[in-house]
N, C-alpha and C positions, 0 to 999 in steps of 0.2 A: 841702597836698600829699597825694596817695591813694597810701597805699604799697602799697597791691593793685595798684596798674598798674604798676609796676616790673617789668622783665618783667629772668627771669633771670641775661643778661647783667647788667643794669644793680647785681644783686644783689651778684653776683661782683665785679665791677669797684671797689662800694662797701666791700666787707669786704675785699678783698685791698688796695687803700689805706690803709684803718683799720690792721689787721694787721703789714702791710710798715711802716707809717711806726712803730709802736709799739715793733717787735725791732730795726728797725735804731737808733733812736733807743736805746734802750736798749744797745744794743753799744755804741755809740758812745761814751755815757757811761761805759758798764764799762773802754771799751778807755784812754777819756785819766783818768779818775780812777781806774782799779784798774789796770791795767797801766801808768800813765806815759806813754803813748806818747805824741807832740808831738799838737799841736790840730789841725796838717791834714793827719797819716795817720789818724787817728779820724774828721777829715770825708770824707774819703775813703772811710774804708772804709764811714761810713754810707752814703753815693751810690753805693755798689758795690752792698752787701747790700739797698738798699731796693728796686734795681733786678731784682737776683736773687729777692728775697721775692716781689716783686709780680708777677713771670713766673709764678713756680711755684706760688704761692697763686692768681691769676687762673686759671690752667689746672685747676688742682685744684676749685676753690669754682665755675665754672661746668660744672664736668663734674659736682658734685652736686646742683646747683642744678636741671639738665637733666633727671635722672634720678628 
């Protein structure tokens, strides 16, 4: 695989997945092992946050990527 041909969509698109899956996995596990909360409002709010991460870090990480 030439990662010089990765053109910067494909950049963004790879590090806002990396990113998003990392913090919300990590909430996740903060929210059902340090706060208690039941096992499927922690999955939950992972599929929330990973959703919401990966909007806002895609938009972000190819508008630097661009530039």
């Amino acid at each position: 695989m030439n990662l010089d041909s990765w053109t910067p969509t494909d950049k963004a698109r790879r590090l806002a997945t990396l990113i998003a899956a990392y913090l919300a996995t990590s909430a996740g596990l903060i929210a059902a092992l340090g706060l208690h909360w039941p096992w499927y409002l922690a999955l939950l709010s992972v599929l929330v946050l990973y959703g919401v991460l990966y909007v806002v870090g895609y938009a972000v990480l190819k508008a630097v990527f661009r530039a």
